[in-house]
PDB file with one MODEL, atoms N, CA, C and O in Angstrom:
MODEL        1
ATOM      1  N   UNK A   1     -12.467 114.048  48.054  1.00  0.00           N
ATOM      2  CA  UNK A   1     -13.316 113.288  48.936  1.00  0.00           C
ATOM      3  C   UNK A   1     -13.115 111.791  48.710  1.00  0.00           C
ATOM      4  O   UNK A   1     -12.931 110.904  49.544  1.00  0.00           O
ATOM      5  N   UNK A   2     -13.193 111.727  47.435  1.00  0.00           N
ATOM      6  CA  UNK A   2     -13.068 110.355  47.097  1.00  0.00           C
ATOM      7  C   UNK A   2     -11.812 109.718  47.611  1.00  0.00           C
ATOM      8  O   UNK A   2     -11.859 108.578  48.075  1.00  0.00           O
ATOM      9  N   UNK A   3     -10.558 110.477  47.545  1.00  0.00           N
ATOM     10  CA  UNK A   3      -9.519 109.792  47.751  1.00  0.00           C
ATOM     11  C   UNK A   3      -9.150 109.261  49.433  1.00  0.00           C
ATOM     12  O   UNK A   3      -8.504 108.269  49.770  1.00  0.00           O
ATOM     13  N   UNK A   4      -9.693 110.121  50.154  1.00  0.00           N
ATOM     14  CA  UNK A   4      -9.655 110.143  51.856  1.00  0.00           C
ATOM     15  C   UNK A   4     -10.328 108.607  52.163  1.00  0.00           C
ATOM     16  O   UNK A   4     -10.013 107.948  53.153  1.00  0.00           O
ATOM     17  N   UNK A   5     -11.471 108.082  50.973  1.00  0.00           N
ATOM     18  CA  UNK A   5     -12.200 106.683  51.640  1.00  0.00           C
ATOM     19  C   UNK A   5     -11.350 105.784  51.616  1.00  0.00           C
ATOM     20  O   UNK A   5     -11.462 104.683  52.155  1.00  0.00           O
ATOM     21  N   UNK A   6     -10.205 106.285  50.833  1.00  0.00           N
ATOM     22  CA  UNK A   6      -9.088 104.834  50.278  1.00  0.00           C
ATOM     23  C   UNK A   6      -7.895 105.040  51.694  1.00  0.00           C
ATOM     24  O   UNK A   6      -7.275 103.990  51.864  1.00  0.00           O
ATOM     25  N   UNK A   7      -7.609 105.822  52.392  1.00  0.00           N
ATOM     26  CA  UNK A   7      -6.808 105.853  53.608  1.00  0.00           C
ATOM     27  C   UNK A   7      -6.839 105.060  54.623  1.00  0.00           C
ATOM     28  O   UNK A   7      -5.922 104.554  55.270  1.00  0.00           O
ATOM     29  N   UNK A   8      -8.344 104.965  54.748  1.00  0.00           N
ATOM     30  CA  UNK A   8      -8.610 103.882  55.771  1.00  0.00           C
ATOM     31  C   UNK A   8      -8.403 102.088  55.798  1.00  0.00           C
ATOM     32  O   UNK A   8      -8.057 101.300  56.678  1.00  0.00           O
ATOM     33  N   UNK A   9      -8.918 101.903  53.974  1.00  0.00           N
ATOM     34  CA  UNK A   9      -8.844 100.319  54.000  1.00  0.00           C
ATOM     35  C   UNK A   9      -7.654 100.207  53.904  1.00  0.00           C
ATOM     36  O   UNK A   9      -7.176  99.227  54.475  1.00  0.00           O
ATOM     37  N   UNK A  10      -6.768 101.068  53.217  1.00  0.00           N
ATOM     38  CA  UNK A  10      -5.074 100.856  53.168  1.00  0.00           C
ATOM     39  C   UNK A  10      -4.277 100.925  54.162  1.00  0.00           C
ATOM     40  O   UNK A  10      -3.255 100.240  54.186  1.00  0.00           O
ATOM     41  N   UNK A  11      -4.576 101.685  55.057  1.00  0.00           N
ATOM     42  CA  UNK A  11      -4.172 101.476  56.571  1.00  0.00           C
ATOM     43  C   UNK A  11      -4.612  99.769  57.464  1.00  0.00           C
ATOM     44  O   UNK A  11      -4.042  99.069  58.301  1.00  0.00           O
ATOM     45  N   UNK A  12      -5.505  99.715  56.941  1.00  0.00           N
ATOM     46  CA  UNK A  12      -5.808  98.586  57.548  1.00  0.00           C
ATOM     47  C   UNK A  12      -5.634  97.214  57.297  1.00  0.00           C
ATOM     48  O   UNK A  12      -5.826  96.227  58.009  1.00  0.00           O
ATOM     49  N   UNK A  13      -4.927  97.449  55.268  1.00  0.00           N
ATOM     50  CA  UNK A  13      -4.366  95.908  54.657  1.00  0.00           C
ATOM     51  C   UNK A  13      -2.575  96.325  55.782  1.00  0.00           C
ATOM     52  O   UNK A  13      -1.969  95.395  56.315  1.00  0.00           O
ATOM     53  N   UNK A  14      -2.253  97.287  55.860  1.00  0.00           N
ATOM     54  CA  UNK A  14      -1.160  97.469  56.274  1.00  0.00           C
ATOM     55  C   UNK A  14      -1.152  96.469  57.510  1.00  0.00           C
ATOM     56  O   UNK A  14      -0.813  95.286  57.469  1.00  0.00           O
ATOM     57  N   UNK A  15      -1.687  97.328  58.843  1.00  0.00           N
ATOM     58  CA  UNK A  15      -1.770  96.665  59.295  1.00  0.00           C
ATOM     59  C   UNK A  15      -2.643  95.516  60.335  1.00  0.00           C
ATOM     60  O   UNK A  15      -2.851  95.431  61.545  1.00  0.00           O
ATOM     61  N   UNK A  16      -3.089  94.530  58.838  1.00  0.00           N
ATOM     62  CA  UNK A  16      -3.976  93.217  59.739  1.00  0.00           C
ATOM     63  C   UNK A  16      -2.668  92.304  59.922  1.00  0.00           C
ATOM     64  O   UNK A  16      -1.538  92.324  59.433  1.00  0.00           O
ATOM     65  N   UNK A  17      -3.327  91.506  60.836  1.00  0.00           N
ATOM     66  CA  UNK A  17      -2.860  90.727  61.151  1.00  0.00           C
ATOM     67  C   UNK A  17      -2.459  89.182  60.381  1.00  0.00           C
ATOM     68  O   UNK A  17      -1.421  88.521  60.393  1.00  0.00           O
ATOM     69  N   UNK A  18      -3.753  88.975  59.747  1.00  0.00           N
ATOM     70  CA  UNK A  18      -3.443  87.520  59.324  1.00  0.00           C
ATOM     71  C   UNK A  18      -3.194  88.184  57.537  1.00  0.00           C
ATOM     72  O   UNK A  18      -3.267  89.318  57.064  1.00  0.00           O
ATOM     73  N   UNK A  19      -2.917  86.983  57.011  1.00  0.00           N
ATOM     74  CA  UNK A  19      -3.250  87.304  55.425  1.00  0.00           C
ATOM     75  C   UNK A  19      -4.601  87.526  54.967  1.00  0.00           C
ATOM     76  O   UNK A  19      -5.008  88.279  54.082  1.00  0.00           O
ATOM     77  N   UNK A  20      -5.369  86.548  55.907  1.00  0.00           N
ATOM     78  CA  UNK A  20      -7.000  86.060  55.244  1.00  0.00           C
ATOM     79  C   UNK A  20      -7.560  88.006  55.358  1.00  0.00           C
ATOM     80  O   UNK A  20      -7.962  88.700  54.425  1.00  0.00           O
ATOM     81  N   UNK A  21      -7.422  88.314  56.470  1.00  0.00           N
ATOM     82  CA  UNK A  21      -7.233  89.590  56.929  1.00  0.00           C
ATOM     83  C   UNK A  21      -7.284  90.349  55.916  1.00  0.00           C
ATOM     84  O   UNK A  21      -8.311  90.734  55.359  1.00  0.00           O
ATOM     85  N   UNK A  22      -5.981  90.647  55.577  1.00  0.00           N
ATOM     86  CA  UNK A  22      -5.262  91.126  54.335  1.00  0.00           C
ATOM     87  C   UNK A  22      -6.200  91.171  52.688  1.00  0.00           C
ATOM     88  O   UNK A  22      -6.612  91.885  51.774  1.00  0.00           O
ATOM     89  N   UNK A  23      -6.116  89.984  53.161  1.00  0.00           N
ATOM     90  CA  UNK A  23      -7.048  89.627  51.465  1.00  0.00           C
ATOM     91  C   UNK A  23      -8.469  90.207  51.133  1.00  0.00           C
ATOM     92  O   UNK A  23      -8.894  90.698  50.088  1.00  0.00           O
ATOM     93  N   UNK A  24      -9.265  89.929  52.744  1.00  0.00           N
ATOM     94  CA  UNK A  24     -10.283  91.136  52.804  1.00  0.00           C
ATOM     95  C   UNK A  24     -10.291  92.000  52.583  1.00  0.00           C
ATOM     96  O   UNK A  24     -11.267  92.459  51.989  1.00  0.00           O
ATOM     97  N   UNK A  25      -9.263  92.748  52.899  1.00  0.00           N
ATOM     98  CA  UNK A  25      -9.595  94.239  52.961  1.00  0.00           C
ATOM     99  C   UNK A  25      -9.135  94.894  51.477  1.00  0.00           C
ATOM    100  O   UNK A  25      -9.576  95.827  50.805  1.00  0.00           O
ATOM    101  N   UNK A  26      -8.331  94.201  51.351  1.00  0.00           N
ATOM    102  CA  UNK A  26      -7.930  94.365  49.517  1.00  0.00           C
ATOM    103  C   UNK A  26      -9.288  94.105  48.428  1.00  0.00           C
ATOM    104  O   UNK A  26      -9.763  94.681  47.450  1.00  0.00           O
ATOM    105  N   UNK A  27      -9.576  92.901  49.223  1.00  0.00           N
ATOM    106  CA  UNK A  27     -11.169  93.056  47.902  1.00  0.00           C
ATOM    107  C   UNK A  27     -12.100  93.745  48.348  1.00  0.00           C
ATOM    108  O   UNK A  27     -13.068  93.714  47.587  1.00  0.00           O
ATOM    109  N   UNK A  28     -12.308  94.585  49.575  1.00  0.00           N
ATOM    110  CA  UNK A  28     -12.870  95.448  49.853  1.00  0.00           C
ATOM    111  C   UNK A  28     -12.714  96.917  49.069  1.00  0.00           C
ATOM    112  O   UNK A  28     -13.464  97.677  48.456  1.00  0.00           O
ATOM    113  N   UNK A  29     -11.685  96.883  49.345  1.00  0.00           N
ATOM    114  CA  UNK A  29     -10.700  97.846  48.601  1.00  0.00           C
ATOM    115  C   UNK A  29     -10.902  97.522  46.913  1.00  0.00           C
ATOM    116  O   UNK A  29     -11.508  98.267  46.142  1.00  0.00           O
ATOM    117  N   UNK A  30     -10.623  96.975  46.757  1.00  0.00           N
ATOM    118  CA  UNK A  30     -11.200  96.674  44.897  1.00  0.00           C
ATOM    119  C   UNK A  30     -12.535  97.169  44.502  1.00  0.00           C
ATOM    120  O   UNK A  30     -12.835  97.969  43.616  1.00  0.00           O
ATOM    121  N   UNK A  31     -13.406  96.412  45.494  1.00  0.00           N
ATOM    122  CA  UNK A  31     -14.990  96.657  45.260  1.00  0.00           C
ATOM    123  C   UNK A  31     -15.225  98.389  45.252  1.00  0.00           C
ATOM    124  O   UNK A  31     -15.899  99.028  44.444  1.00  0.00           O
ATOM    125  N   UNK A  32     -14.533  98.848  46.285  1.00  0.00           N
ATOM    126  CA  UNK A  32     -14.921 100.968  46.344  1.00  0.00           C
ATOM    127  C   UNK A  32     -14.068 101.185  44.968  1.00  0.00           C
ATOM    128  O   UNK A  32     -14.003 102.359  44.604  1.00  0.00           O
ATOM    129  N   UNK A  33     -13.439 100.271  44.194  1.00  0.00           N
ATOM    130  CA  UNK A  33     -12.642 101.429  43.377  1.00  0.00           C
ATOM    131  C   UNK A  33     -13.937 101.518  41.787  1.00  0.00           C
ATOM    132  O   UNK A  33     -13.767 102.094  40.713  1.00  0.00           O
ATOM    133  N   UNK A  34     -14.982 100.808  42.211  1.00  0.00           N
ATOM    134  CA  UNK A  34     -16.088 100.612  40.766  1.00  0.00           C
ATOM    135  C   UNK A  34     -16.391 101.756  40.918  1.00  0.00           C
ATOM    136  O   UNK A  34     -16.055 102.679  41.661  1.00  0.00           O
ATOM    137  N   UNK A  35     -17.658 101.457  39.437  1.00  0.00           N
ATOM    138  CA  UNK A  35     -17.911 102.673  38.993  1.00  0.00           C
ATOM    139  C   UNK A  35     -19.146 103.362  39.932  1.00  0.00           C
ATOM    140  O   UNK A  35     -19.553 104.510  40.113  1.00  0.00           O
ATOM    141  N   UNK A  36     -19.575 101.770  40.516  1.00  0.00           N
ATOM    142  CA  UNK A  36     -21.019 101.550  41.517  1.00  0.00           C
ATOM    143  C   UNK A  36     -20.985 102.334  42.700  1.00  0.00           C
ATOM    144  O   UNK A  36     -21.902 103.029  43.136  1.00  0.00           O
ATOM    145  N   UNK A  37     -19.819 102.164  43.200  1.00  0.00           N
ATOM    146  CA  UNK A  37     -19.589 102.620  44.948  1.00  0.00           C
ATOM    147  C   UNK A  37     -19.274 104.380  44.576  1.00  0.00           C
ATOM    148  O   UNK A  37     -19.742 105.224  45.339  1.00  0.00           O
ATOM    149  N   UNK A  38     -18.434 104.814  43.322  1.00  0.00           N
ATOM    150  CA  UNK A  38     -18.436 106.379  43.058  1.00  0.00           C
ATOM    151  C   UNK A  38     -19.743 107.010  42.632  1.00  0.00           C
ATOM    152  O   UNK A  38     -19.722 108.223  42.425  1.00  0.00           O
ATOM    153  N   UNK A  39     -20.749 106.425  42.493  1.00  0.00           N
ATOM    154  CA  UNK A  39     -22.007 106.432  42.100  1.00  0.00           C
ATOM    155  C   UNK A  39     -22.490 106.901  43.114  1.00  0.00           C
ATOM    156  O   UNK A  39     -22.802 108.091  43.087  1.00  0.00           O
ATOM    157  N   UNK A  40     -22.636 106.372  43.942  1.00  0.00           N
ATOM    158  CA  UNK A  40     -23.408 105.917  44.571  1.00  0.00           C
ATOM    159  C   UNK A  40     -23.246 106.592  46.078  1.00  0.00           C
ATOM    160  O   UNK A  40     -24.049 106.681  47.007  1.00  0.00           O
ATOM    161  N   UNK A  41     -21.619 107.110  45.904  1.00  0.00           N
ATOM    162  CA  UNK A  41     -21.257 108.398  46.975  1.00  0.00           C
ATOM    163  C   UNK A  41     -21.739 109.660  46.494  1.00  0.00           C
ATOM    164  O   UNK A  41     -22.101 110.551  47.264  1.00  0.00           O
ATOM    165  N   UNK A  42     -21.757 109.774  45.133  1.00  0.00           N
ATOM    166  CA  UNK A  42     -21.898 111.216  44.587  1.00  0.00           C
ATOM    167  C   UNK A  42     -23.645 111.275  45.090  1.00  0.00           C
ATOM    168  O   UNK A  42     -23.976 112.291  45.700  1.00  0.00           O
ATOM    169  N   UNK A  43     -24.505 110.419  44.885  1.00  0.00           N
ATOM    170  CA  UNK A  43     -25.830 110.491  44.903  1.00  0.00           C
ATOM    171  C   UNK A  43     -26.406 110.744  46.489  1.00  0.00           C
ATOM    172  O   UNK A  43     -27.469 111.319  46.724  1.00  0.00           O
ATOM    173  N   UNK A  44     -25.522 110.216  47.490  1.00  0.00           N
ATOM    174  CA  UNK A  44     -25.978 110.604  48.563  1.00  0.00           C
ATOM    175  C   UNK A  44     -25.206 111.656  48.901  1.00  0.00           C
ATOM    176  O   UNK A  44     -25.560 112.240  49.925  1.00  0.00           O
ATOM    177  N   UNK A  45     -24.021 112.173  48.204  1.00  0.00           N
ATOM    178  CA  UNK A  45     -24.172 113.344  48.900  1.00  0.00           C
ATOM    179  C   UNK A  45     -25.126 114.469  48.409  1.00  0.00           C
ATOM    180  O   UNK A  45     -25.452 115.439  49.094  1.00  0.00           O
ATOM    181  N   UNK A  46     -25.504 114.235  47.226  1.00  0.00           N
ATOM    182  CA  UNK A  46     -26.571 115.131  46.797  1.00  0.00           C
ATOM    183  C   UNK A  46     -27.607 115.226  47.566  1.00  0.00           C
ATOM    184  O   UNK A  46     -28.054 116.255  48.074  1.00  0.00           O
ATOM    185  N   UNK A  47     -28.073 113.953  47.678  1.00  0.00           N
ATOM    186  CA  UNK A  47     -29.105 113.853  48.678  1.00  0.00           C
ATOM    187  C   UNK A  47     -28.762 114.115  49.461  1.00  0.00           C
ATOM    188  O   UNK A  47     -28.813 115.275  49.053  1.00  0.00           O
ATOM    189  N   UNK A  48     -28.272 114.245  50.634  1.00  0.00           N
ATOM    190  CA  UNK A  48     -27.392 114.782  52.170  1.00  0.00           C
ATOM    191  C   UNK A  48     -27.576 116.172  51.832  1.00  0.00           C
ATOM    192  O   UNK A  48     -28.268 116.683  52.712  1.00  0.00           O
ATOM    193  N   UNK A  49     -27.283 116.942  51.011  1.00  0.00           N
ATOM    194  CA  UNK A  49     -27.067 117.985  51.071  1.00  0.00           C
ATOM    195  C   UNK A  49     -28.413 119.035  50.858  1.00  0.00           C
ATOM    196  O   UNK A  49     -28.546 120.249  51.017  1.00  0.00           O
ATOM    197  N   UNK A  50     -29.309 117.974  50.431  1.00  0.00           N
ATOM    198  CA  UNK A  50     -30.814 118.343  50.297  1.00  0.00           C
ATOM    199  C   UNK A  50     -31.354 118.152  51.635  1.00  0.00           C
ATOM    200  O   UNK A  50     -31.753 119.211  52.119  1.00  0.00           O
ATOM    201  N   UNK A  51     -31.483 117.194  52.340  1.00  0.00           N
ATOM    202  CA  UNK A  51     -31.610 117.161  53.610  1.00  0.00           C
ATOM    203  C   UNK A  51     -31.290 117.776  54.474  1.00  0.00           C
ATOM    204  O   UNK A  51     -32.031 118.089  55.405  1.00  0.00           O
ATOM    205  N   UNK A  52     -30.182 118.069  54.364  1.00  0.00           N
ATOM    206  CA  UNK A  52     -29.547 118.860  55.265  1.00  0.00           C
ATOM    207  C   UNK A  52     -29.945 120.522  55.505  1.00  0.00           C
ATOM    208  O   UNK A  52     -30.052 121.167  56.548  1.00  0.00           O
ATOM    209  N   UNK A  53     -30.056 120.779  54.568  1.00  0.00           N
ATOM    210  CA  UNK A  53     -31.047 122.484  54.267  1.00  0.00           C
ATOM    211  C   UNK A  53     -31.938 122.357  54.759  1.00  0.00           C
ATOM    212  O   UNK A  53     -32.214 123.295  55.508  1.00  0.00           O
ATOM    213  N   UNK A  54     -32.833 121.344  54.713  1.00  0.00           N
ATOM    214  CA  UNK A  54     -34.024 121.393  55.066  1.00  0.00           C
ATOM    215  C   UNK A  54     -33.925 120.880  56.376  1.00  0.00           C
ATOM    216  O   UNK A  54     -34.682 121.639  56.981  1.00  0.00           O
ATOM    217  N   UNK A  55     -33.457 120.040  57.252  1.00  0.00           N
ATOM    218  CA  UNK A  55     -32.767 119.962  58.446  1.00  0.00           C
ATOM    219  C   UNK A  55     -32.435 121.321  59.296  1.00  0.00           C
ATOM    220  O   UNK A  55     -32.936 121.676  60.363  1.00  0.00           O
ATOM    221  N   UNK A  56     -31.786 121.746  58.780  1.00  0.00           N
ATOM    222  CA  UNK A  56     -31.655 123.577  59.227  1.00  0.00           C
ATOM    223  C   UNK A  56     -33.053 124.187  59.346  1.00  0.00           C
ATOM    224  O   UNK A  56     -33.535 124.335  60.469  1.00  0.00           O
ATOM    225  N   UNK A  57     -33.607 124.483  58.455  1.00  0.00           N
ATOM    226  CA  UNK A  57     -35.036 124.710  58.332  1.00  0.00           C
ATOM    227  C   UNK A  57     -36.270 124.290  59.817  1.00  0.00           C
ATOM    228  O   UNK A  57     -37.059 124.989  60.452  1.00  0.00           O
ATOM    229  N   UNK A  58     -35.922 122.941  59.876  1.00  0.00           N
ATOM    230  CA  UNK A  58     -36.968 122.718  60.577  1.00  0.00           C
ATOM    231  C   UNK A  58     -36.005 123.050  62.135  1.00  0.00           C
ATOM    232  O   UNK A  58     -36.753 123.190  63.103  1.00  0.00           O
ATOM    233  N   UNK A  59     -35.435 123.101  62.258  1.00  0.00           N
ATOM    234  CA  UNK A  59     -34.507 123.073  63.580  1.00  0.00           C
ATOM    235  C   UNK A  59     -35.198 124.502  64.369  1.00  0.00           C
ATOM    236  O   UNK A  59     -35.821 124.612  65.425  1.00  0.00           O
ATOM    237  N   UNK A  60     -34.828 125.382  63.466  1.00  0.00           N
ATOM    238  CA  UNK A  60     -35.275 126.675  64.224  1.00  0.00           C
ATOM    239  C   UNK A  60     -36.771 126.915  64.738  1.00  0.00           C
ATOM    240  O   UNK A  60     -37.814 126.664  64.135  1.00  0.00           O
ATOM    241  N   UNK A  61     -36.604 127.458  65.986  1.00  0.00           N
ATOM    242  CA  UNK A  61     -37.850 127.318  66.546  1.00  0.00           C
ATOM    243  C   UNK A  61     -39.315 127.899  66.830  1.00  0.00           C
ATOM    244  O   UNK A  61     -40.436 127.623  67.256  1.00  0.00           O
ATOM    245  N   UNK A  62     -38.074 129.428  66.004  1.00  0.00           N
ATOM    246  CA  UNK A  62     -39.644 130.064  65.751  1.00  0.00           C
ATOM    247  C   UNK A  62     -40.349 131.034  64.409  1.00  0.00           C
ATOM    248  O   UNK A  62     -40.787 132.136  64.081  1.00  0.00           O
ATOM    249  N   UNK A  63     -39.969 129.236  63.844  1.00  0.00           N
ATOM    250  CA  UNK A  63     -41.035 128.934  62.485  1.00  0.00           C
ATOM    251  C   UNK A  63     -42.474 128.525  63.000  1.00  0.00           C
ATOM    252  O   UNK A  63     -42.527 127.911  64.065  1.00  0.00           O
ATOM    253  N   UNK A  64     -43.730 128.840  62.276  1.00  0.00           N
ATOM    254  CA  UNK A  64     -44.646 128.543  62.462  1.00  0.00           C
ATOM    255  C   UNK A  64     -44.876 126.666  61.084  1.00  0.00           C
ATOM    256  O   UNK A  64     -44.295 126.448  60.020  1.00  0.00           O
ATOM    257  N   UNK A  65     -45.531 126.114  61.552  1.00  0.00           N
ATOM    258  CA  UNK A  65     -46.108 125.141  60.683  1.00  0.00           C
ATOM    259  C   UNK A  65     -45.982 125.889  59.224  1.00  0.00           C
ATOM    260  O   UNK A  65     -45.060 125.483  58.518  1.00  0.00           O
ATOM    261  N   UNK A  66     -46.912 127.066  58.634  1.00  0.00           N
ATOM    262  CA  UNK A  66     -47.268 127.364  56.972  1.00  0.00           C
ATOM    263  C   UNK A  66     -45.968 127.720  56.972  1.00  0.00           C
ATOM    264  O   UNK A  66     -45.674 127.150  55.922  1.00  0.00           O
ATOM    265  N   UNK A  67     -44.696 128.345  57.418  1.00  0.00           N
ATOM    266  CA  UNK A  67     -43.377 128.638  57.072  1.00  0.00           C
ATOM    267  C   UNK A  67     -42.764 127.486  57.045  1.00  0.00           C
ATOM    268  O   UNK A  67     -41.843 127.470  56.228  1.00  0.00           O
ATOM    269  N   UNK A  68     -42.945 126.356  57.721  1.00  0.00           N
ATOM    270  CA  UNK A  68     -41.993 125.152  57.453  1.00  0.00           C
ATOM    271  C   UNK A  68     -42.292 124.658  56.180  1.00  0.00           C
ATOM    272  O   UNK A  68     -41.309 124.291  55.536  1.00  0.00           O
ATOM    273  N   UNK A  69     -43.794 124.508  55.442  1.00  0.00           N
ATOM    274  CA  UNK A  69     -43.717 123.791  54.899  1.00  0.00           C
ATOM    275  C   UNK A  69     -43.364 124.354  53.303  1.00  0.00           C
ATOM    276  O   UNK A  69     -43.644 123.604  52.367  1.00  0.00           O
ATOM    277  N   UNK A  70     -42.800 125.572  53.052  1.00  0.00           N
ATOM    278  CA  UNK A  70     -42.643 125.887  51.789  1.00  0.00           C
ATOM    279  C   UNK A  70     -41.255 125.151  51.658  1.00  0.00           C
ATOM    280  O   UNK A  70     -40.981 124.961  50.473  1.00  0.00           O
ATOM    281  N   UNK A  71     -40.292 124.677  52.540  1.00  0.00           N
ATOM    282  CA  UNK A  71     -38.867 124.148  52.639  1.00  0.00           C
ATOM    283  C   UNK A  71     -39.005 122.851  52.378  1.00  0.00           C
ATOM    284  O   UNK A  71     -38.143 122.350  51.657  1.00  0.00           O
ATOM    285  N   UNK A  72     -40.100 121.991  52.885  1.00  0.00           N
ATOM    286  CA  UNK A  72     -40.538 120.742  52.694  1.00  0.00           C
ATOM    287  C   UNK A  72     -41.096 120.456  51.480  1.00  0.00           C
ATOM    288  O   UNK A  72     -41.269 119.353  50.961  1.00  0.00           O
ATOM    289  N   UNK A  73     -41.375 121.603  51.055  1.00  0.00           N
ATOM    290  CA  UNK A  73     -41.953 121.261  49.330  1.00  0.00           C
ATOM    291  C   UNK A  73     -40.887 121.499  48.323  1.00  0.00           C
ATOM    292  O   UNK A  73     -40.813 120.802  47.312  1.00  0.00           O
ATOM    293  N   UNK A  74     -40.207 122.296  48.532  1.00  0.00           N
ATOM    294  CA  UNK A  74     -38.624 122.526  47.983  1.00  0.00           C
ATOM    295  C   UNK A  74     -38.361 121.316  48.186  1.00  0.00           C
ATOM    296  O   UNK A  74     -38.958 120.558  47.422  1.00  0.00           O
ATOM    297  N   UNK A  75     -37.499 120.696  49.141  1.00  0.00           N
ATOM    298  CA  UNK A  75     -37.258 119.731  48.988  1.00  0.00           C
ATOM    299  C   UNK A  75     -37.426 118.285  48.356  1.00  0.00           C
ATOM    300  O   UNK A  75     -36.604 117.462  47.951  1.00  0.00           O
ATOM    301  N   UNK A  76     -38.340 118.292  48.404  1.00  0.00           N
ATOM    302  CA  UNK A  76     -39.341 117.546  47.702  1.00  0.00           C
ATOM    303  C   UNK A  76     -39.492 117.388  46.334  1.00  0.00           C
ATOM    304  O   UNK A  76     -39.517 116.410  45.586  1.00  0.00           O
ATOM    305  N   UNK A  77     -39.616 118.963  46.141  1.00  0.00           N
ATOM    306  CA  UNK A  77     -39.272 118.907  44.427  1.00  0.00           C
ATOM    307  C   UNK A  77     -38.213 118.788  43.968  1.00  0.00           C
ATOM    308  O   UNK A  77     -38.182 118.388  42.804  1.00  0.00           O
ATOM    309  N   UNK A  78     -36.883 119.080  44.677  1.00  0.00           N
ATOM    310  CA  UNK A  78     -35.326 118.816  44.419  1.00  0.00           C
ATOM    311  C   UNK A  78     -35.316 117.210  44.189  1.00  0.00           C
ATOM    312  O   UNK A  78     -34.958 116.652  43.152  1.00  0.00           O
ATOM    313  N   UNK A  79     -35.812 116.545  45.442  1.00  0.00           N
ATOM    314  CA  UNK A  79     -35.245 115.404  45.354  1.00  0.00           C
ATOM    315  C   UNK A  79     -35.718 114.345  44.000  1.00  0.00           C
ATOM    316  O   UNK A  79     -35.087 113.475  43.400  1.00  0.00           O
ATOM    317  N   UNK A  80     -37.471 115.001  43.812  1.00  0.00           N
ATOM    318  CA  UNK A  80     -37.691 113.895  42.645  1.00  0.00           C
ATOM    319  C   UNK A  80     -37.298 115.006  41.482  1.00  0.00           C
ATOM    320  O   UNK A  80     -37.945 114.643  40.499  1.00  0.00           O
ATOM    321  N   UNK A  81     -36.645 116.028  41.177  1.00  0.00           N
ATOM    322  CA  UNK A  81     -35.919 115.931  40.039  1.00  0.00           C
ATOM    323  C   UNK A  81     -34.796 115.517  39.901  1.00  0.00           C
ATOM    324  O   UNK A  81     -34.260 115.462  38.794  1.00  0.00           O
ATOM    325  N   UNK A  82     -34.082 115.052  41.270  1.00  0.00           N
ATOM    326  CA  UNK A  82     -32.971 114.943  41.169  1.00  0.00           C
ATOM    327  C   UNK A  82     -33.409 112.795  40.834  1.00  0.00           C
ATOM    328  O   UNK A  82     -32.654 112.163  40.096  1.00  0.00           O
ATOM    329  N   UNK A  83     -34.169 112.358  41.250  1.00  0.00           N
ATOM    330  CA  UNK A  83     -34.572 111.156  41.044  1.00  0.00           C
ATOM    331  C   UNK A  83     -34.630 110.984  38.964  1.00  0.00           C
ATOM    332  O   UNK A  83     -33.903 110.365  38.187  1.00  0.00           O
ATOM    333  N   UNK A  84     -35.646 111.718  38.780  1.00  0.00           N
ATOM    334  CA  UNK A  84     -36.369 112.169  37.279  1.00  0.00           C
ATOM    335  C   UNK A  84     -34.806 112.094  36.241  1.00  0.00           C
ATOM    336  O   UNK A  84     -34.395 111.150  35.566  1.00  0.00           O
ATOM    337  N   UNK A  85     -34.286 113.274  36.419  1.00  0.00           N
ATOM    338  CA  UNK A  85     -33.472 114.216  35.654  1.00  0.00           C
ATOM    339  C   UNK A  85     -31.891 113.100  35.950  1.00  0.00           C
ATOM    340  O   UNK A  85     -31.366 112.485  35.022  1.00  0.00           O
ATOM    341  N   UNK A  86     -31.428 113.056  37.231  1.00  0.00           N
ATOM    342  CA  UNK A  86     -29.949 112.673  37.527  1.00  0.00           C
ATOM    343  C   UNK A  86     -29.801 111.408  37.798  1.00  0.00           C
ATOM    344  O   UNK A  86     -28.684 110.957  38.053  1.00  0.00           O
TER     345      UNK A  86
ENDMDL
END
């Protein structure tokens, strides 16, 4: 996953146009290679992927209200352990 984000800015030091261009997208490109920006992908996809269940959940239509909300409390508790704990 990680490696597919680097295709795009490298395609694009390829081909800009100016240098100034160029130079952007390279320190753009520098900045995703920290430890901050791999951080910080891993954490939303966790989160995304918590959402997303529960997204499914509410979509279908014939849940009543007391069935939605045992998914909403799951969630809920995922996310602040995942806050707490990760």
């Amino acid at each position: 996953m990680f490696g597919s984000i680097f295709e795009v800015p490298k395609s694009l030091a390829i081909d800009a146009r100016s240098m100034d261009e160029r130079a952007k997208v390279m320190g753009h490109l520098e900045a995703c290679q920290t430890f901050e920006i791999a951080f910080m992908l891993h954490l939303m996809r966790d989160v995304l992927a918590i959402t997303n269940e529960l997204n499914k959940c509410l979509q279908k239509k014939e849940q009543d209200i007391a069935n939605v909300m045992l998914p909403v409390e799951v969630a809920k508790r995922r996310l602040q352990v995942l806050r707490d704990d990760e």
